[in-house]
Structure formats: C-alpha cells, structure tokens
N, C-alpha and C positions, 0 to 999 in steps of 0.2 A: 335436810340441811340444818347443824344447830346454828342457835340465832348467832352465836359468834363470827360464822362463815357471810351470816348475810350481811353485817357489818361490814364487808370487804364493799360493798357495792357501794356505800355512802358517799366518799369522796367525789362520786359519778355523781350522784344527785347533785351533794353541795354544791362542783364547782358549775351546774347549770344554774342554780338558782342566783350564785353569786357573780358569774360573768353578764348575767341579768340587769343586774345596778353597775351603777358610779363606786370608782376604788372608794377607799378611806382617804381621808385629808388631813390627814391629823393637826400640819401645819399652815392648812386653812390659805393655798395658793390663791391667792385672788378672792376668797370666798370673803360676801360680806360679813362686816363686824369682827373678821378676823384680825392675828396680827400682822397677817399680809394682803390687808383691803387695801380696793383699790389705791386710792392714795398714796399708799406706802408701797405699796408693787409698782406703781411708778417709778417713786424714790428708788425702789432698790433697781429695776431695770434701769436706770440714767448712771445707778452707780456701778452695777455692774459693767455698762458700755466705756465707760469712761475708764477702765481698767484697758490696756492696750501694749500690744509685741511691740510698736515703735518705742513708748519709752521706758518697756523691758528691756529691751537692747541697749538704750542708752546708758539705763546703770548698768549694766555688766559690760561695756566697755569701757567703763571708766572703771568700777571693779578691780576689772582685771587688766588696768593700763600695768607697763611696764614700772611706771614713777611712782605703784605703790608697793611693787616691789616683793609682791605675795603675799601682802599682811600678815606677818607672823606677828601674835601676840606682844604683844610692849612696842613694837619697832614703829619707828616714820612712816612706814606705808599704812598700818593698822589706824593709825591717828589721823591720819587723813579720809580713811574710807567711814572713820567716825565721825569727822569734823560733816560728810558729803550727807551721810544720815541724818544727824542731830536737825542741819541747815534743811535738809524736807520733812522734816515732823514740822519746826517751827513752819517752813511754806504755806503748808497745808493748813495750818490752825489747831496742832495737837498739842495740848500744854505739855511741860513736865509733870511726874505723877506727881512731885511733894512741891508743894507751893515755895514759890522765890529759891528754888533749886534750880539747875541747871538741867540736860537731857539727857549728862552721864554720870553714869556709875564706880565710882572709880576701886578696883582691887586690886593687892601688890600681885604679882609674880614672884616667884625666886629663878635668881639665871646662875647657874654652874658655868662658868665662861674658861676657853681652853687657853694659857695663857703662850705667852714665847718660849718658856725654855724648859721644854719638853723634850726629853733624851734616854737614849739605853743604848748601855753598849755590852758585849760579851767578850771577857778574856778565856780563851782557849789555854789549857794547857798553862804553861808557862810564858806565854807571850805578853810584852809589855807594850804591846799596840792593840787595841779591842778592836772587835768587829761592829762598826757604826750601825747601829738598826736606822732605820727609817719609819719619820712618826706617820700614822694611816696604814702605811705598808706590810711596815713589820710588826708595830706594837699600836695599844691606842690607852691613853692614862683611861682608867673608869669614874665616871661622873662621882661616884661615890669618896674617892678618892681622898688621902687630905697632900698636902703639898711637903716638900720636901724631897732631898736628897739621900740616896742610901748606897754604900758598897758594899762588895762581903762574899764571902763563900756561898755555894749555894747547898741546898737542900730541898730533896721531894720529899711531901709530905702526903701524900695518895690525894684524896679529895678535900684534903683539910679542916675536918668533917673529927670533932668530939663529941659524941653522942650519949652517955652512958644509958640513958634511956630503952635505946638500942642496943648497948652491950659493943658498942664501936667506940673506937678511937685512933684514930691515924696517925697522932704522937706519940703514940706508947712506944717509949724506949726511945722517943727521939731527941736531940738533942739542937733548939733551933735560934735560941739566943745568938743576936747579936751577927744572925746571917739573914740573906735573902732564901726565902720560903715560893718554891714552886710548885701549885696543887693543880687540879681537874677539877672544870669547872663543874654544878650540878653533885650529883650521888652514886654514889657505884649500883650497877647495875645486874643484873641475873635472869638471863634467857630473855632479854629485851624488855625488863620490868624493874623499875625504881623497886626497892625491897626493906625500906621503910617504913613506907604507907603505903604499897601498894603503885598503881601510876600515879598517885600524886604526890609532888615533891613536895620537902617539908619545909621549915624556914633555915633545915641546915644547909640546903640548896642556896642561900640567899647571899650575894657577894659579899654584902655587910656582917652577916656572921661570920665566915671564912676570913674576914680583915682582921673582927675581933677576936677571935677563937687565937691567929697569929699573933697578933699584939701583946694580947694577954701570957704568951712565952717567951714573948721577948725577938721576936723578928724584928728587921730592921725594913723589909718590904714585902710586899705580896706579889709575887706574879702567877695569873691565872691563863691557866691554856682549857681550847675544850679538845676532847679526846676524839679522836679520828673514828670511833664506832659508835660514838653517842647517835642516838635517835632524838626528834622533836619532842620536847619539854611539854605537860600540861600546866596551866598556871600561867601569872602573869611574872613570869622571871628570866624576862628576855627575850629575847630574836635566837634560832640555830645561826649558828654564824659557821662557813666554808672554811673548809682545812687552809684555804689560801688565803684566807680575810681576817682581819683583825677589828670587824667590825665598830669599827669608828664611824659610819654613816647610821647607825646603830645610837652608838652611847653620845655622839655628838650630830645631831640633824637638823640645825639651826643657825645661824650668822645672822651675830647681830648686825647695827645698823656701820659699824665702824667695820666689818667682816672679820668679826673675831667666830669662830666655833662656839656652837651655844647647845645646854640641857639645860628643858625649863618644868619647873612641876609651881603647884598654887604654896610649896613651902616645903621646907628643908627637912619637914617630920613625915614627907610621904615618901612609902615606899623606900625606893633604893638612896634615896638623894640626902641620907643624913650623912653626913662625912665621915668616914672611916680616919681610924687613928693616925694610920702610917698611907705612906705613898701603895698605893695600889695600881696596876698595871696590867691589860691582856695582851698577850702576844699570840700569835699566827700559830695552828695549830704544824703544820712544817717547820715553821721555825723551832715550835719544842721537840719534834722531830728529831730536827736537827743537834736540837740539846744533849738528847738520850744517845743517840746513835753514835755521839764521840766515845761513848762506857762501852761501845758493845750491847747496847738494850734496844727494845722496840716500845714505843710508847705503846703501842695496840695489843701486843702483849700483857703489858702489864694492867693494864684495865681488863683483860681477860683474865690472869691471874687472879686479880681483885674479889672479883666477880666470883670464879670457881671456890674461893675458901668465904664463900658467906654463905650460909643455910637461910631459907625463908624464916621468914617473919612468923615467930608464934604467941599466941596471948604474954608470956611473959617478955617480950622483946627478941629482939636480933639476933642470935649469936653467929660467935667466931668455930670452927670446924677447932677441935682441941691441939692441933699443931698449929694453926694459923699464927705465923708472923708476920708484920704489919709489911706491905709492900712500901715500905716508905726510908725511904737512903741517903746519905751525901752525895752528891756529884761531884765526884773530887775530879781535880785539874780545871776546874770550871769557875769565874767570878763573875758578878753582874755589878755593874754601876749605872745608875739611872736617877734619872730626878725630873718631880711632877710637881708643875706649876698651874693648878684652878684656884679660881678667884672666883669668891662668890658676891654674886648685888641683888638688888631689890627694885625691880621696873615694876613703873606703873602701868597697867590695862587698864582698859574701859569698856563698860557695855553699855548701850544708847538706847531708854529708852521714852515713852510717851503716852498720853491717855486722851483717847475721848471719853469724856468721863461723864457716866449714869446719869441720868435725871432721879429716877425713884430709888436704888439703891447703890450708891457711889459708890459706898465702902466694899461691894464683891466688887469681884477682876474676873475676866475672860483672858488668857491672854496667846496672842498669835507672838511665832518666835521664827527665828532664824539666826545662824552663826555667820557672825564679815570678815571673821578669821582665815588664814591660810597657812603654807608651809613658808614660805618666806621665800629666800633664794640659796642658789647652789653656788660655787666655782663655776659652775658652765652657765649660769642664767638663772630666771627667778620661776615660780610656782605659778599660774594668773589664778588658778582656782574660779575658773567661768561658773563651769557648773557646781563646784565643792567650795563655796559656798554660793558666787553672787546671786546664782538663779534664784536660789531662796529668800536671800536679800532685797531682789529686785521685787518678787511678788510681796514680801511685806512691805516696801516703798509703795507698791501701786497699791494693794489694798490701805495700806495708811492715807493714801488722797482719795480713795473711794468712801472712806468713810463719813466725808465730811458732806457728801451729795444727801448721806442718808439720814434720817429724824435721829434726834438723842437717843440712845440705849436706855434701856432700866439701868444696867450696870457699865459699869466702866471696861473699856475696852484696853489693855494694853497693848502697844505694839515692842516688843521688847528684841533688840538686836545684842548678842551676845561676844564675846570675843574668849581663844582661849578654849574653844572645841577640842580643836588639834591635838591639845598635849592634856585632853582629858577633861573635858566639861568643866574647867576652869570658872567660866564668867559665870554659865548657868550656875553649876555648884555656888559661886558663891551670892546669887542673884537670891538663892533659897535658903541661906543661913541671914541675910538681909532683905531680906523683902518687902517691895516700897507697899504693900499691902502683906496683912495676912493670910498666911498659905490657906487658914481653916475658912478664910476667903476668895478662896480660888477655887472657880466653879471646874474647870477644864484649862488645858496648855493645847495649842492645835501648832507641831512644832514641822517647818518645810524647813528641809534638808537636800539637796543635789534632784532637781526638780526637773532636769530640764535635755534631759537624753532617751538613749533606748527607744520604745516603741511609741510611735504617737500616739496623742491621745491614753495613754494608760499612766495608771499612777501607784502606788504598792502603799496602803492602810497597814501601819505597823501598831499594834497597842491595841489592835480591835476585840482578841481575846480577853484582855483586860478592864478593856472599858466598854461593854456593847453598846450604854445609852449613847455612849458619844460617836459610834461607829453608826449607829442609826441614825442619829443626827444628819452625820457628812454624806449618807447612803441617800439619805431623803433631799437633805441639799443638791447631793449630785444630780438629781433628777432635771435639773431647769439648768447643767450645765454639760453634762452627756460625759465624763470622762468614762473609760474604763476601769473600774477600782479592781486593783490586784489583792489578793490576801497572802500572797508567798514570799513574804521576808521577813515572819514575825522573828527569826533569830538575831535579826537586827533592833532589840527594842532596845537592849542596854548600850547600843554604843554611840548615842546621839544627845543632844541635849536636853530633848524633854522626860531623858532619866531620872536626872536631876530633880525634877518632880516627883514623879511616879514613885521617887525611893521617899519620897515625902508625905506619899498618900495623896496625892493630886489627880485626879483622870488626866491621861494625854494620850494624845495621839500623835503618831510619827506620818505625815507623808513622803514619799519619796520616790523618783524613780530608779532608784537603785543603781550601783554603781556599774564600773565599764574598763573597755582597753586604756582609756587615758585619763582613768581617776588617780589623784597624786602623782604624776606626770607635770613634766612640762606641756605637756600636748591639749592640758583641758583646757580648751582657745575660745573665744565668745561666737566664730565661725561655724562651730559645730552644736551648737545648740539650736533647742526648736525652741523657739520665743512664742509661739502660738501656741504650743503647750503648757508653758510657766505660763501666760496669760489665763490660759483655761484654770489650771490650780491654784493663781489668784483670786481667780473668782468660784471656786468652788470654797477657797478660806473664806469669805467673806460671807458666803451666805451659810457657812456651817456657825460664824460669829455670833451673827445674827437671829440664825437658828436659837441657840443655846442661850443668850438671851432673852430668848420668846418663852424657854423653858420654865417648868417647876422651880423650887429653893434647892437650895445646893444639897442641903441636908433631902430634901426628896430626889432628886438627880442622883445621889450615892445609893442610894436604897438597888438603883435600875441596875447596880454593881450585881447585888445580889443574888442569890442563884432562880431561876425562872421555873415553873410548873413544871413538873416530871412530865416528858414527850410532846415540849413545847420546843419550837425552831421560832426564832424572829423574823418576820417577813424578812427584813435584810438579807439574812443567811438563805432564804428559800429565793432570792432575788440573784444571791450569790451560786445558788447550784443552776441556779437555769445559766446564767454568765460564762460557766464553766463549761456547761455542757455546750452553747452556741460559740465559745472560744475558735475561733478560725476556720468558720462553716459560714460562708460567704452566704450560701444563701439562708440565713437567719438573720435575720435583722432586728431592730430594739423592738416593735413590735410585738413580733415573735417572743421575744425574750421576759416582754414583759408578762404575753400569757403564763409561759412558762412556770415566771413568778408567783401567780395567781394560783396554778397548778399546785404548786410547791405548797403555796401559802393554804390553800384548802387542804391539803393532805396533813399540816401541819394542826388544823384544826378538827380535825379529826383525829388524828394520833394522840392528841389530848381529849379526845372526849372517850377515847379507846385505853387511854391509861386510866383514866378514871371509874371505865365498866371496868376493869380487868377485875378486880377481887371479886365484882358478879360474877364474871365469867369464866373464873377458875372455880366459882361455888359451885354453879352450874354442872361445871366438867365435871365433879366427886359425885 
C-alpha cells in the first residue's frame, strides 16, 4: 500500500483521540477569566431572559396598528412609529450617538406627486368629439415626466431609439416637429434577444432618453406603449407591464398623507426620476392596438418587421439589411390631446438611532439594524407590514432593553432604525454618506430583516460568504440559543439595508426569514407571526453583539475576510454540512449533529494536513 493510501485511515484515528477531550471554547462560555466568566454569564443570561414574545407582540401591534397607516417613508404614520422608537431608546437609558442631539436622523426624500388634471383624449378620423381615455385604466403620466399640455397630429417613431453607435435610427427620414411622438417601449428585438448588447438593455432602453432623443426634434409629447411580444426586460428599467394595464400601480405606488399618488427616490438625479423635457405619457398596450388598427396595421407585426430587417450585432456595431426602411410613419386621420400635471416636493425622513456606548474604545461601532418603513396605503386599505418590517423592529427594541442588564462594552453599540428600505435603502444609503461614527470604524452591521414567518425556529444567514469571521461569530453565538441557521438565500444580500454597508467595505450580515404568500400584501397581520421566533433572533443578535465585541481590532477582524489555508473548511461550515445532512430526519437530533460536526471538523484537519503532504506525495508518485 503507498503511504498515500494509508493516509486515508487518519481521519479514524483523529477523530478518536479528539472525541476524547472537551470541544474548543474559543469564546470561553462560562470558563474562568474569560470574557464570559462567571459574572458576566450571568449578566448576559438575565439579559438574555428579559428579551420576551409578550413585548415582541406588543411593538408589532402597534407597528402595524391601522393609525400608522403603513409607514411609507416621509408620511404621519412613519413619524409616529419614529416618535414610538426614539421614546424606548430614551426608556431604556440609550443616549443619542452625538452629544445634545436628538435620536434622529433627519434626510430629504424627493416625491413625484400625481397631480388633478391629468388627461388624454384621441380624435379618430375627422371627429370633433375625442375619445376620453381614463387616467390608470387607459393611460398612466410617467414619473419621469415634466408637466404640461400638448395637441397635434400623431406619429410612430419605431422605438424612439437614435443610436448611431449602433448604426440605428428610428427618425431617419422622419418628420416629427411640432406633433405628438408614439414609440415602443425598451429595444427591438431578434429571435427573442435585445441586439444591442446582447440581453442586456442599453441606456437607449431608458424612458429618459426616448423623452430627450423626442424633444430634441421637436415633439410636442411622448407617448410610450409596450409591444404585445415583448419578453421580461434584464436590468433595472421597470416592471413588464400586461397588454391590458398601463401600469400606474408601477410608476405611482405610494399616497401621500393627503391621498394624492406618490413616486419617491432619495433625489431627483436617480435613476429615472429626473424630469423629462415634455409631457410624457404610457398607454395600455390594447389601446395602441387600437391606434394601428384604425390604418389597417398590427402593432405585432410591426415589431416583427422591425426585428427581421436588423442583422446581429458585429464588432463594428448594428447594421441595417441594405433595403431597410425605417418602420416608422404618420398615423394620419389620428390626433392626441393630453396634459400631465406632477409636482414635485421634498419631505423629510428620519432614521432613529442610539448608543450604549464603549468603556475602552467608544470611538468603534458595532451596529444592529432594522428598517420601520412600510408601503404605506392603497384605495382599498393600508400595508401593516407585521413581518416587513416590525418583526425586525421589535427584536431591535428588545435587544436595545437587554442591553442595559449587561456590563459596558469595549466598543459602542449602535442600535440604528432606518426608514426608506422600501423605495431603495434610502435611510441606510444615506446613514453611510453621514455617519454618526466612522465607517473605517465600523467593526460589523448584524442587519434583521422580516424575521418572523416560515419554519420555526430557522433563520437564513445572508452575507456569510462574504464575511465568514462574522458568520462564525453568529454560528458560535447560536450555540446557547438553538436556532436553525439556514445558508440558502445568499441571492438576497443586495436587496436589504446592510448593502448599504457592505458597498462601503463594512462586514454585515443579513438575518432573515425570508419571504412568503403575504409579504407586501395587505395580509402581512401581526396574527400570523411566530413571536417566539423573533424572540429567539433577538437573542441570537445580542450575543453575536457581544460576541464581536469580545473580538480582535477591527483591522485584525478584516484580515478573517481573507482567503483561509488551501483544504481548510471553518468548523462553522463543517457544522453546517452535518445541518444539512440531519435536515428533516427526525430521528437526528442536536446531539447527533453536533458529532457530525466534529466528524466534519476532523476531516477538515486532515485535508489540511493532506494539502500540505501533497507536493510529497506527488514526489513520491514520479
């Protein structure tokens, strides 16, 4: 047998000698002179007990009472579910972070607000009575929009789309001064493939180009339809919106506190929300239907047309097939008149937050997070957002009173409540262009998100591939609190608020239980929540807090980022394949699972002693 093969047997030896002894402690549970001696394992047991479902419950029925109305960002119910926070940090004895400040944050919003006298009508032919659209139904103005009135002859312009780059142009030869301009939304298409860049669309897909590409010839309006064969769009440039929808619940998904129609972003330079020159407008894909088919044309056609005279994309750009004429025409016996009224304002948000603040190093931050934002309300009733967000709310409320059971930290703890998730990491975004400490002082973000559904007991570690010291932390934490750590939703790391960090160079981490049939519903009720579970992931934040506290300097804590010994697994990880493998085999138990670990964990220290013979033992083998 070469000595290679007998290697195989080691694993067997190790793990007898090592089931032998006591695991590792690294965090020194109870053990004396540690940082969780006696003493203080007290402390933290009194504060962990004092963490409790009864007044988890309590804040997410107030949360999600009806009189706040869903807390959309800027609105009366957001400011009150601010006012209910600030007033239990103060309870508790949590200062603000900056001395003779208050407990909030304050950052603007910008609101696109839809105003009254929003209209379109269509003259047929020669008739001097139009046909009244209906606003939602038939047409919906786009946020992008600027205001004003426009009549006039109409004109298709294919996708509205001047590319020279590409070797396209959809005006060539047209003639569009001083009429109304109707295009297809997105990019012509070929064998179900954008032909641009490939699937992904470019910025000539972008509403705001198509307004100004129009403007710039002299249009008096935009109106955009999308084409009956279009496929889902990659990219962040909108919702597919139904042949029979003119998605207004889309470009307006908000009402403010007076019930006007609201589009909110952190400022009028993101994204789609800078104003377009002229009135801009989308109508119902039937309805443009309806447009063509008074000529004798099919809109589906001619997006198939479109399509058949473009050749794929080659190193030198686009081209046109050498007959190619532009599909782009008058619609003659046709007139639009329409006028779009948005107003734009500047509400103020807030984000609340607090500090137990360090004994020996004040100036770093830990900080636990959560969003107290919601959708706000509908026509038909309002959002309560139990689990999206208060569940996460509520565990930073309880752990903000547990903290005060337990000794000073070295470092300062933040508890940081955010607003302004909803419509895009708003609060956190701007919580890290101002931050009441420095970021290159920010040891870890541990951020709970919709906490409080799905499977009991389990919870889904988002960011763990990213940060393992801080995923070993909460793994080692969990141990003295039993949850099930799930690792299958790391595709969710970019759409929460401890992004916001992480795009900062910050460690975080996302808990969460992942979403469900009644997430952004009106159906997500404080009745259907497991409050024994929020409790349980309150107290799993708390001693991950704590944990990481107890840790190295932040500068050695980033190092653990670092890539690990070639055929090295982290206990954690070897912790997480036994997990996996006892997953819904009843008769396994923690026990069990912990050998398992052990199993894992010795295999793992062997595969590293075995990556290190290998250049022996491939000498060996020659």
């Amino acid at each position: 047998m070469h000595k290679h093969k007998r290697l195989l047997f080691y694993p067997l030896i190790f793990l007898s000698f090592f089931l032998s002894f006591p695991g590792p402690d690294p965090y020194g549970w109870g053990r004396a002179g540690s940082p969780l001696a006696t003493a203080e394992t007290s402390a933290l047991d009194e504060a962990l007990a004092s963490i409790t479902a009864r007044e988890i419950k309590d804040h997410i029925d107030f949360l999600a009472d009806e009189t706040l109305e869903g807390r959309l960002v800027g609105s009366r119910g957001a400011r009150i579910a601010s006012q209910h926070i600030a007033k239990h940090f103060e309870t508790v004895g949590l200062e603000p972070p900056i001395e003779d400040e208050t407990y909030f944050q304050i950052f603007p919003v910008s609101a696109r607000e839809l105003g009254e006298k929003n209209s379109l009508k269509i003259f047929w032919g020669h008739r001097r009575e139009g046909e009244t659209c209906v606003l939602g139904t038939d047409f919906a103005p786009l946020i992008i929009s600027g205001s004003g009135r426009a009549s006039g002859k109409v004109v298709f312009a294919g996708y509205g789309i001047t590319a020279p780059e590409y070797g396209y142009d959809d005006y060539a030869g047209l003639e569009v001064e001083g009429k109304i301009v109707l295009v297809l939304r997105y990019e012509p298409e070929t064998e179900g493939t954008e032909v641009f860049e490939g699937e992904k669309l470019t910025r000539h897909a972008l509403f705001l180009t198509k307004a100004q590409n129009a403007y710039r010839r002299g249009a008096r309006a935009l109106v955009i339809t999308q084409g009956p064969s279009l496929k889902k769009p990659a990219g962040p440039y909108g919702p597919l919106v139904a042949s029979g929808e003119t998605g207004m619940q889309n470009w307006w998904p908000y009402r403010s506190d007076e019930g006007r129609l609201l589009s909110l972003a952190m400022g009028l330079e993101e994204l789609d929300i800078k104003e377009a020159p002229l009135p801009v407008t989308f109508i119902k894909t039937s309805l443009a239907e309806k447009v063509f088919s008074q000529g004798h044309r099919s809109l589906k056609e001619i997006e198939k047309k479109i399509a058949s005279q473009l050749s794929p994309r080659r190193p030198e750009g686009l081209r046109r097939s050498p007959e190619r004429v532009p599909h782009s025409f008058p619609l003659s016996n046709l007139r639009i008149s329409l006028e779009v009224d948005i107003r734009t304002s500047r509400l103020k948000a807030r984000n609340v937050f607090a500090v137990y603040r360090g004994m020996e190093f004040p100036d770093e931050v830990i900080i636990l997070m959560a969003h107290f934002d919601h959708l706000g309300r509908s026509d038909d009733g309002y959002f309560p957002g139990a689990d999206d967000n208060a569940s996460g709310v509520a565990a930073l409320l309880e752990v903000a009173e547990a903290l005060v059971f337990m000794p000073r930290p070295r470092r300062t703890i933040l508890l940081l409540a955010t607003s302004g998730e909803e419509e895009g990491l708003l609060g956190a975004r701007f919580y890290t262009e101002h931050p009441a400490f420095p970021l290159e002082k920010t040891l870890a973000v541990v951020n709970l998100d919709t906490i409080g559904r799905n499977e009991p007991g389990e919870i889904s570690i988002v960011g763990a591939p990213k940060s393992p010291w801080l995923d070993n932390i909460i793994s080692k934490a969990n141990e003295k609190v039993g949850l099930e750590l799930q690792y299958d939703a790391q595709s969710l790391f970019q759409s929460a608020d401890h992004f916001a960090f992480a795009k900062k160079g910050v460690p975080a981490i996302f808990l969460t239980a992942k979403g469900h049939i009644d997430y952004h519903t009106q159906r997500d009720t404080p009745e259907k929540l497991d409050n024994q579970k929020i409790a349980q992931v309150a107290r799993l934040a708390l001693l991950a807090l704590w944990m990481i506290d107890q840790t190295a300097e932040r500068s050695e804590a980033a190092t653990q980022d670092t890539e690990a010994p070639k055929g090295w697994l982290p206990a954690t990880r070897a912790a997480r394949l036994a997990g996996e493998f006892s997953k819904g085999n009843s008769q396994i138990d923690r026990q069990n699972k912990k050998i398992l670990a052990l199993l894992a964990e010795g295999v793992n220290i062997f595969a590293l002693f075995y990556t290190q013979r290998q250049p022996d033992i491939e000498k060996e083998r020659r």
